[in-house]
KEFI-859600 format. One record per residue (C-alpha): residue in three letters; residue number from 1; y negated, z, x. Coordinates in steps of 0.2 Angstrom, whole numbers. Layout:
+------+-----+-------+-------+-------+
| type | seq |     v |     w |     u |
+------+-----+-------+-------+-------+
|  Ala | NUM |     Y |     Z |     X |
...
+------+-----+-------+-------+-------+
// end
This chain:
+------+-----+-------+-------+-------+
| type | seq |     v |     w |     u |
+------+-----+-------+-------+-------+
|  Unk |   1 |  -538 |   394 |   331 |
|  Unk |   2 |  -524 |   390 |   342 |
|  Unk |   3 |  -531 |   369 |   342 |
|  Unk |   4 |  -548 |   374 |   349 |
|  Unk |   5 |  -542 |   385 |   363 |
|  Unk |   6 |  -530 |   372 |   368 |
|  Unk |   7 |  -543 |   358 |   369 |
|  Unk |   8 |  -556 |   370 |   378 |
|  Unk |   9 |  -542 |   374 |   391 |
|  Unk |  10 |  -540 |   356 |   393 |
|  Unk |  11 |  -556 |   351 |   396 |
|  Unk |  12 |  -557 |   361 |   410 |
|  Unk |  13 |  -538 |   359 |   416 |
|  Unk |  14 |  -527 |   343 |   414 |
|  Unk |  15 |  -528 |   331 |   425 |
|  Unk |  16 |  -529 |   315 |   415 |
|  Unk |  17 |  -540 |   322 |   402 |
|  Unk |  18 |  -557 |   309 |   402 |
|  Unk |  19 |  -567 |   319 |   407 |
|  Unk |  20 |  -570 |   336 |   413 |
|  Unk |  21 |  -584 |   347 |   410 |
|  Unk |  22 |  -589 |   358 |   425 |
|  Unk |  23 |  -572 |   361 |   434 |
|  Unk |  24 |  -571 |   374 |   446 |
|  Unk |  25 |  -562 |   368 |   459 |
|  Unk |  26 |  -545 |   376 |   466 |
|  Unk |  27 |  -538 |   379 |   481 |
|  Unk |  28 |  -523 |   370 |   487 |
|  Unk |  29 |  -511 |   372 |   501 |
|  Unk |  30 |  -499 |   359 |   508 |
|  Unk |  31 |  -480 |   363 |   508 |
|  Unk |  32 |  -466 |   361 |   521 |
|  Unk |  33 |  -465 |   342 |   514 |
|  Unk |  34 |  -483 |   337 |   514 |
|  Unk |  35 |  -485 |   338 |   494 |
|  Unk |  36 |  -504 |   346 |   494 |
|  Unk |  37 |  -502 |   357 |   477 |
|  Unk |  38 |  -515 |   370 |   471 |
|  Unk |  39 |  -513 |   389 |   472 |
|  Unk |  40 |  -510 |   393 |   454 |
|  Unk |  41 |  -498 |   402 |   443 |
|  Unk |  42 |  -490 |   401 |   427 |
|  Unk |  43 |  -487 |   412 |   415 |
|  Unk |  44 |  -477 |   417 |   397 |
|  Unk |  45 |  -478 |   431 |   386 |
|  Unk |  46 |  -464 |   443 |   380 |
|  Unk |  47 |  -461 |   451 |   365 |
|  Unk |  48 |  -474 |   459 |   355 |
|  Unk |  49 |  -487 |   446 |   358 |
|  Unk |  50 |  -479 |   438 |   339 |
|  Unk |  51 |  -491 |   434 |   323 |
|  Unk |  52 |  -490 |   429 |   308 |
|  Unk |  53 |  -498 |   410 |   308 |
|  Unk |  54 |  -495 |   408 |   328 |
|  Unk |  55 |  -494 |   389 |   333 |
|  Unk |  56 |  -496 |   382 |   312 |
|  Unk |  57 |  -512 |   371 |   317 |
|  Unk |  58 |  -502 |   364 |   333 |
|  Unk |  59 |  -488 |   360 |   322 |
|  Unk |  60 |  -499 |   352 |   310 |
|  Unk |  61 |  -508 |   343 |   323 |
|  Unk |  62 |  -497 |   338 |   336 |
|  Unk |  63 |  -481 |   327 |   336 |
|  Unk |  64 |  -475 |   335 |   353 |
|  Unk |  65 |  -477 |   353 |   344 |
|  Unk |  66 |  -466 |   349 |   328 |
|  Unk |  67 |  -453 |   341 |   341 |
|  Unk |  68 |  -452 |   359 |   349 |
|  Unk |  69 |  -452 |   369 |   332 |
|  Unk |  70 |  -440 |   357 |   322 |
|  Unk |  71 |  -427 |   358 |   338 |
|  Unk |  72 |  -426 |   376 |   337 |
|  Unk |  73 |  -423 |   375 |   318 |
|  Unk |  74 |  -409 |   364 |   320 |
|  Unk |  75 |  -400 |   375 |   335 |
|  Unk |  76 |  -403 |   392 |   323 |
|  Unk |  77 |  -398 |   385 |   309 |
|  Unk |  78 |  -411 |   392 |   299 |
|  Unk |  79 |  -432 |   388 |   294 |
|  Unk |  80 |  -439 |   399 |   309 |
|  Unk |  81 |  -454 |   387 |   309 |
|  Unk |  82 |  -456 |   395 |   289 |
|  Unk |  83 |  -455 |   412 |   295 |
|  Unk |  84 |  -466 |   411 |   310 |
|  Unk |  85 |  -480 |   400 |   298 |
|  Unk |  86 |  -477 |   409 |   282 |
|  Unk |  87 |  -468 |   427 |   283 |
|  Unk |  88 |  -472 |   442 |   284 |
|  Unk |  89 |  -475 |   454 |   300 |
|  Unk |  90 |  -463 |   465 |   296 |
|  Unk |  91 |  -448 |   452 |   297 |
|  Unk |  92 |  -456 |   443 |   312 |
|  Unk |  93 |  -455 |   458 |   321 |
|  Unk |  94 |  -439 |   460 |   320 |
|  Unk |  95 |  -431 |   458 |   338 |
|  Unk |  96 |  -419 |   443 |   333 |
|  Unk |  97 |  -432 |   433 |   326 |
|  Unk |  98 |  -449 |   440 |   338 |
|  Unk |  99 |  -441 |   433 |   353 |
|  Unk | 100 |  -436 |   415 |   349 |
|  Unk | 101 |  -452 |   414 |   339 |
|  Unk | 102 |  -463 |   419 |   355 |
|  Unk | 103 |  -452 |   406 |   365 |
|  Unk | 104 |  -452 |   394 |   353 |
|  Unk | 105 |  -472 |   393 |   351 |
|  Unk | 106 |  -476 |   396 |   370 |
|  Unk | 107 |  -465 |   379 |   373 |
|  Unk | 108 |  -473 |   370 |   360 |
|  Unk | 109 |  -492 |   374 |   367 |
|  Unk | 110 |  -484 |   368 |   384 |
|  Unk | 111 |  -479 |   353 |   377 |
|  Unk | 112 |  -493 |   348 |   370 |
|  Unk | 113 |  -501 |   350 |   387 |
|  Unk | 114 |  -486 |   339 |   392 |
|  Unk | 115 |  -488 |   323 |   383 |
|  Unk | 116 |  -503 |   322 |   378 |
|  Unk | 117 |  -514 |   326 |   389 |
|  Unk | 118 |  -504 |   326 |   405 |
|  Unk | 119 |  -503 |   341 |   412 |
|  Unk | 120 |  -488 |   343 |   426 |
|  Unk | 121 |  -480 |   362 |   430 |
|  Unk | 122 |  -473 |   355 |   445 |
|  Unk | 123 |  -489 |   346 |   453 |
|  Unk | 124 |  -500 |   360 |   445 |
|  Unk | 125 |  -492 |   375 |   448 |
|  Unk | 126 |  -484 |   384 |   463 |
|  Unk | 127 |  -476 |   400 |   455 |
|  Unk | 128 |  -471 |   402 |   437 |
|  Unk | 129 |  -465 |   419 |   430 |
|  Unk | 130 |  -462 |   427 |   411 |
|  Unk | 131 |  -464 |   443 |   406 |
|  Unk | 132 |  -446 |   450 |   398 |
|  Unk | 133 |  -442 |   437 |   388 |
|  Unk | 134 |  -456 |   426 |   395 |
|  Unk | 135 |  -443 |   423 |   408 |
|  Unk | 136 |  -434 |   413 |   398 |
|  Unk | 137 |  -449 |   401 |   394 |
|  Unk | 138 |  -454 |   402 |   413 |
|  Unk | 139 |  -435 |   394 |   416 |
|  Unk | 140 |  -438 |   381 |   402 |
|  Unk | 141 |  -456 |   377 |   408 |
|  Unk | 142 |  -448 |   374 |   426 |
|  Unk | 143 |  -432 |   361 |   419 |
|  Unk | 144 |  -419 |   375 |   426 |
|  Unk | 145 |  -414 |   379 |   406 |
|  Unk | 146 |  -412 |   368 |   391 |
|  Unk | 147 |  -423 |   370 |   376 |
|  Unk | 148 |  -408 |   371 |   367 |
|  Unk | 149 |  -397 |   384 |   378 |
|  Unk | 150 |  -414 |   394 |   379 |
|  Unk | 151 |  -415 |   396 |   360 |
|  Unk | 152 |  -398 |   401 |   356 |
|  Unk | 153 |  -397 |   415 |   373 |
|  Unk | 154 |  -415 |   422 |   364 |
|  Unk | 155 |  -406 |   424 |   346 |
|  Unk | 156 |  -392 |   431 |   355 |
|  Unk | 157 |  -403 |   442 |   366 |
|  Unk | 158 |  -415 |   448 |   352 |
|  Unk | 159 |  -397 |   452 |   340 |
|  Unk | 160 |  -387 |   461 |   354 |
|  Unk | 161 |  -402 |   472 |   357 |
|  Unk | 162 |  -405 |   475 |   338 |
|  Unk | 163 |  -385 |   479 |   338 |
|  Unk | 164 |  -384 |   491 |   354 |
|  Unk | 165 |  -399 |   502 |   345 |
|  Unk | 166 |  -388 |   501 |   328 |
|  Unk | 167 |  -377 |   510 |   336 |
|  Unk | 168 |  -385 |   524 |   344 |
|  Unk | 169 |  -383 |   542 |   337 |
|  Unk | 170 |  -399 |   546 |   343 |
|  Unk | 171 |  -419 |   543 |   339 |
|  Unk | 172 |  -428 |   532 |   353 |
|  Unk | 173 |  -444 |   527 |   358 |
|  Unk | 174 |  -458 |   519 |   370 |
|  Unk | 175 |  -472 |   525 |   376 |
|  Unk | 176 |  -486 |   516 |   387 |
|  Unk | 177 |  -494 |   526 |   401 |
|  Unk | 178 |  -514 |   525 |   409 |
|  Unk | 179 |  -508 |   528 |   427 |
|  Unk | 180 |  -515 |   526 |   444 |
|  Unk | 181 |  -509 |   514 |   458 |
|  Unk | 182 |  -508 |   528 |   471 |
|  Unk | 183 |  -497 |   538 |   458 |
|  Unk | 184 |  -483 |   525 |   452 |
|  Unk | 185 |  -472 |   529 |   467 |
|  Unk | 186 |  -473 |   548 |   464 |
|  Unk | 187 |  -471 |   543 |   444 |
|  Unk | 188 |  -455 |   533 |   448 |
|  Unk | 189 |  -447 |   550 |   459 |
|  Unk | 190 |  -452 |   562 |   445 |
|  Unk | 191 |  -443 |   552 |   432 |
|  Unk | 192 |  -426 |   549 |   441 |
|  Unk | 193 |  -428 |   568 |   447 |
|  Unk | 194 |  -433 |   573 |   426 |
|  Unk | 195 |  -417 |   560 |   423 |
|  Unk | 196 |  -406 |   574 |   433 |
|  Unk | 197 |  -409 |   587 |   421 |
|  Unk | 198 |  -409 |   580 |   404 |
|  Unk | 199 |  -397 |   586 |   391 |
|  Unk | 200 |  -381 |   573 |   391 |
|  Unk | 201 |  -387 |   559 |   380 |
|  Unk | 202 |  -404 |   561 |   384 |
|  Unk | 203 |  -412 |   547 |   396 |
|  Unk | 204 |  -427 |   540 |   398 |
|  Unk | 205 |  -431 |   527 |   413 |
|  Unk | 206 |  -447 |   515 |   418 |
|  Unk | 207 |  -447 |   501 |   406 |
|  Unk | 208 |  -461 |   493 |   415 |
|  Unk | 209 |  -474 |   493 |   427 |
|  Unk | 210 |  -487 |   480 |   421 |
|  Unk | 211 |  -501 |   483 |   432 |
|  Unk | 212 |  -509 |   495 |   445 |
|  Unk | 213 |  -516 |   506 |   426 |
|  Unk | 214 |  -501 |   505 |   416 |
|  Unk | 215 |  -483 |   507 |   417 |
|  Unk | 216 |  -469 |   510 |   401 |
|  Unk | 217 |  -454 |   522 |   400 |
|  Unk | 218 |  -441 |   521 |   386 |
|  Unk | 219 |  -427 |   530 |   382 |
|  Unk | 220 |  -422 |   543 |   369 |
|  Unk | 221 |  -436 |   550 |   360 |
|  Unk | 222 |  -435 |   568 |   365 |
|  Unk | 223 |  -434 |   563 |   384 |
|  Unk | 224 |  -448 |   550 |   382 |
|  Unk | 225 |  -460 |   564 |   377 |
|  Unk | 226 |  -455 |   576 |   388 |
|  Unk | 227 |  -458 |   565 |   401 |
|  Unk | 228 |  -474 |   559 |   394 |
|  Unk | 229 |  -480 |   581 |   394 |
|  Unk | 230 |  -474 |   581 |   411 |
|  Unk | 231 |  -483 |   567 |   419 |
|  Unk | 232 |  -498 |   570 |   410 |
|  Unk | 233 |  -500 |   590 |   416 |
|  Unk | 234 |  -493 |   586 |   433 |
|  Unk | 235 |  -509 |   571 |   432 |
|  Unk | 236 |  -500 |   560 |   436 |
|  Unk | 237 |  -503 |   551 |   419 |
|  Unk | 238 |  -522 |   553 |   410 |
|  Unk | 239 |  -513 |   546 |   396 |
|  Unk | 240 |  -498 |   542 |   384 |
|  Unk | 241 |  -496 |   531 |   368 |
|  Unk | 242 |  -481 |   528 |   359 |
|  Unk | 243 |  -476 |   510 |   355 |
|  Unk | 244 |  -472 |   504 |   339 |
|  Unk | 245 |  -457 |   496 |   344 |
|  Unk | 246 |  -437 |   493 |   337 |
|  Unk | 247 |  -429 |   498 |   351 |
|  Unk | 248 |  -429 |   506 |   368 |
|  Unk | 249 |  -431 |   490 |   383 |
|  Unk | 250 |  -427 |   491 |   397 |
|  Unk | 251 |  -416 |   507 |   401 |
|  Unk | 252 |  -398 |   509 |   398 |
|  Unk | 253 |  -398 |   514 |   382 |
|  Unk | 254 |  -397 |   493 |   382 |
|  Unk | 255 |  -380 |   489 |   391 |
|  Unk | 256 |  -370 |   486 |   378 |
|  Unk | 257 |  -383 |   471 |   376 |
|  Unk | 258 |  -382 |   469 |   391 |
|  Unk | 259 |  -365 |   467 |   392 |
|  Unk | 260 |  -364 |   454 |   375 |
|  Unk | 261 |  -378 |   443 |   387 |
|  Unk | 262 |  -365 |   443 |   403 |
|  Unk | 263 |  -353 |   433 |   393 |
|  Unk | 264 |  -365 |   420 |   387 |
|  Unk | 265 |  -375 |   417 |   400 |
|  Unk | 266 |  -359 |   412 |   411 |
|  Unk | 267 |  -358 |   399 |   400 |
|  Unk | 268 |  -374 |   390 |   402 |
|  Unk | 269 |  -377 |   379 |   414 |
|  Unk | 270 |  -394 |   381 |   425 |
|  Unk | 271 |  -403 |   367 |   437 |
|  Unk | 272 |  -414 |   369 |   451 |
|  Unk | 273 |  -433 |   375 |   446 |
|  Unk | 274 |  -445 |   364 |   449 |
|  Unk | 275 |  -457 |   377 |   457 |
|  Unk | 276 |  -452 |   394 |   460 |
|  Unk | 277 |  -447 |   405 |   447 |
|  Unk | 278 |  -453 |   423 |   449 |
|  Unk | 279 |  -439 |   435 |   445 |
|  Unk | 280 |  -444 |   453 |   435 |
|  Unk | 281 |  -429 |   463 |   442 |
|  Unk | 282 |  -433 |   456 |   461 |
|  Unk | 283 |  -452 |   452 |   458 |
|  Unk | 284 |  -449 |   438 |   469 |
|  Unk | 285 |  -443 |   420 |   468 |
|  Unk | 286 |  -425 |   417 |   463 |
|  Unk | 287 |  -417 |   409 |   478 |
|  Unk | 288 |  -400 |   402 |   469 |
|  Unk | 289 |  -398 |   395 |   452 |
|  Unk | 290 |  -381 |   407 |   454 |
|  Unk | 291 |  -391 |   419 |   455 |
|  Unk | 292 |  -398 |   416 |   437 |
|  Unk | 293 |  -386 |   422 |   428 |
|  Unk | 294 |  -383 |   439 |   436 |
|  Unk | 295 |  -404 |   444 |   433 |
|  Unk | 296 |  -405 |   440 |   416 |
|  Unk | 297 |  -391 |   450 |   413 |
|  Unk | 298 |  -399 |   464 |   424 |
|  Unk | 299 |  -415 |   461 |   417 |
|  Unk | 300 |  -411 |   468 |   400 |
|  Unk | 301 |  -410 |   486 |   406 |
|  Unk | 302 |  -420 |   484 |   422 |
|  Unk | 303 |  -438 |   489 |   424 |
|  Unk | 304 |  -450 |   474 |   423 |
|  Unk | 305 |  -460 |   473 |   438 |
|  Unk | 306 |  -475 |   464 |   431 |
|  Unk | 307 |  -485 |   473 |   444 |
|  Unk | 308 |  -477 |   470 |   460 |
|  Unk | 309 |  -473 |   452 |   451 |
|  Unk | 310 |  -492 |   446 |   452 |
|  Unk | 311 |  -494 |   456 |   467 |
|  Unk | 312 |  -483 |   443 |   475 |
|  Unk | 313 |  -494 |   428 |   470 |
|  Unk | 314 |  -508 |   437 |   476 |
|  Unk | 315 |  -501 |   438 |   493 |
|  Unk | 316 |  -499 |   423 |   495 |
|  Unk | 317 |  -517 |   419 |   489 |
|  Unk | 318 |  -514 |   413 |   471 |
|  Unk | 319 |  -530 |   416 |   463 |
|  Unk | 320 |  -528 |   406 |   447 |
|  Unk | 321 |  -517 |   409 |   432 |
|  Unk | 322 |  -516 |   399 |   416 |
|  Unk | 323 |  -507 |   410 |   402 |
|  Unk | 324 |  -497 |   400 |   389 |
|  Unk | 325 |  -492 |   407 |   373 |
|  Unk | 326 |  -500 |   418 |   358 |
|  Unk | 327 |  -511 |   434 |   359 |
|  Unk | 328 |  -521 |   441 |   376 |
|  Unk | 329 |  -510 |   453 |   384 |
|  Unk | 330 |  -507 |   445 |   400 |
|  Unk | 331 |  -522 |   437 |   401 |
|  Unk | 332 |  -531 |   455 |   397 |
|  Unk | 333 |  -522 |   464 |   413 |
|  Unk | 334 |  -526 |   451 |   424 |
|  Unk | 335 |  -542 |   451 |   420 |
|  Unk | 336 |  -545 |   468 |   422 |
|  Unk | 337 |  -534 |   470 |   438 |
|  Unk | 338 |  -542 |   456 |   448 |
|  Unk | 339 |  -558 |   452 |   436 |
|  Unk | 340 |  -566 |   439 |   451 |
|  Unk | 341 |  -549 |   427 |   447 |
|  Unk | 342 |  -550 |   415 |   434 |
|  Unk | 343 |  -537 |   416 |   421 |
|  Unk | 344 |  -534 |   401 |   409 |
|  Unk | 345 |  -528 |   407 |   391 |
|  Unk | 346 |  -519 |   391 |   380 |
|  Unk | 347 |  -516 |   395 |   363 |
|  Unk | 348 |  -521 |   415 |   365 |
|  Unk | 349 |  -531 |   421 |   350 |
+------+-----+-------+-------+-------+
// end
């Protein structure tokens, strides 16, 4: 249940918890103003981590949770809590209800963290960083974005994605690759060089690269499995599995979403993060909150670079990572690409 996770992670974690069993201790540095902070990252799911049932026992149990599911309600205008606790799979997994309903429970786990047990991003954290649509709860999680604005720019995000594939003339699909590390750059050159030689209309692109085993393309169907044949009898791929997904992220296929996310986001207003926010396009920290606008806009069509993303943390010697928000995807990579790292899950069944 999501309730027992959340009180095992605290145990261990917050800081004003009573009493802690067995901490491991974590190492801290000291920044350029003296503030001693620990090496530690934070991290949101994206899409595809949804459930039916995700986050009902915070809400039924936690003041802080119902605050978090009761203001999203209000900005949508309709019962999201009723479909996230009580729907069925099908409709939750619609884009335009998957992506505020991810964001909505991943804030409402952090909150509870928040008041009522303490727990601090800013003093806890040095890097914060979401994967797709996690970055939108990473900008929440860090005070740069407003619940509110993040709710409605999700629904937006989620519909202009469902709209751009409603109007494609063309089948698309997904489809995750088993790769090598030493192989992802010659992976990236053979798809721009397949890219060259496609049929007009036809276009497939790295979706993402989430770790140093597996990366995503997406595209139009018949270009996605041409390239999955190609990379797989050229070895460069031991295997491929298409993704039950309603549309094609992260390539072009997506600029008219895109395009529908420049308007709004130009109109939000962004602050300073707290701790440095990760960016998927860059796979570094942002530097300018002007900056915002532009990579979330990019980021709908751009490849997510999970890999080079953590690779980043771990360069700078961030060996801790707490995952906030539902299911073990994140957590799973991480644990498989640097198993000897602890990783925190909160509210992952």
């Amino acid at each position: 249940m999501f309730v027992r996770y959340t009180l095992d992670f605290l145990r261990i974690h917050s800081r004003n918890f009573s009493y802690r069993l067995n901490a491991i201790p974590v190492r801290t540095y000291t920044n350029l103003t003296g503030i001693v902070k620990p090496r530690c990252a934070i991290l949101f799911p994206g899409q595809g981590a949804q459930y039916v049932g995700m986050g009902k026992d915070l809400y039924e149990n936690f003041a802080s949770a119902r605050q978090i599911f009761d203001e999203a309600n209000e900005v949508l205008g309709f019962d999201l809590k009723e479909l996230i606790f009580n729907g069925t799979q099908r409709e939750l997994m619609q884009t335009e209800n998957a992506q505020p309903a991810i964001l909505t429970t991943s804030l409402a786990i952090l909150r509870i963290l928040e008041s009522e047990f303490g727990f601090d991003v800013e003093s806890a954290c040095t890097f914060a960083l979401g994967h797709s649509l996690g970055e939108y709860t990473a900008l929440v999680a860090t005070k740069s974005l407003s619940l509110h604005d993040a709710i409605k720019l999700v629904r937006l995000r989620g519909e202009s994605m469902t709209k751009a594939v409603s109007k494609l003339k063309v089948k698309t699909a997904m489809s995750a690759l088993i790769v090598r590390e030493e192989n992802l750059a010659e992976i990236e050159d053979t798809i721009e060089q397949l890219n060259l030689s496609l049929p007009e209309g036809e276009v497939v692109e790295l979706a993402n690269i989430n770790s140093s085993f597996q990366a995503v393309i997406s595209g139009t169907k018949n270009a996605v499995d041409y390239a999955s044949e190609v990379l797989q009898s050229n070895h460069l791929a031991a295997r491929a599995l298409d993704l039950p997904v309603s549309a094609p992220f992260h390539c072009k296929l997506m600029q008219p979403a895109a395009d529908m996310m420049k308007a709004s986001l130009q109109n939000i207003t962004f602050n300073n993060p707290v701790i440095d926010v990760i960016s998927n396009v860059m796979a570094s920290p942002i530097n300018s909150i002007t900056e915002i606008p532009r990579l979330l806009e990019k980021q709908v069509t751009a490849t997510v670079q999970w890999q080079k993303s953590i690779k980043f943390c771990k360069e700078r010697e961030i060996n801790n990572f707490i995952v906030i928000g539902p299911a073990r995807v994140l957590a799973n990579i991480l644990k498989k690409e640097y198993p000897m790292d602890r990783v925190r899950l909160d509210g992952a069944l």
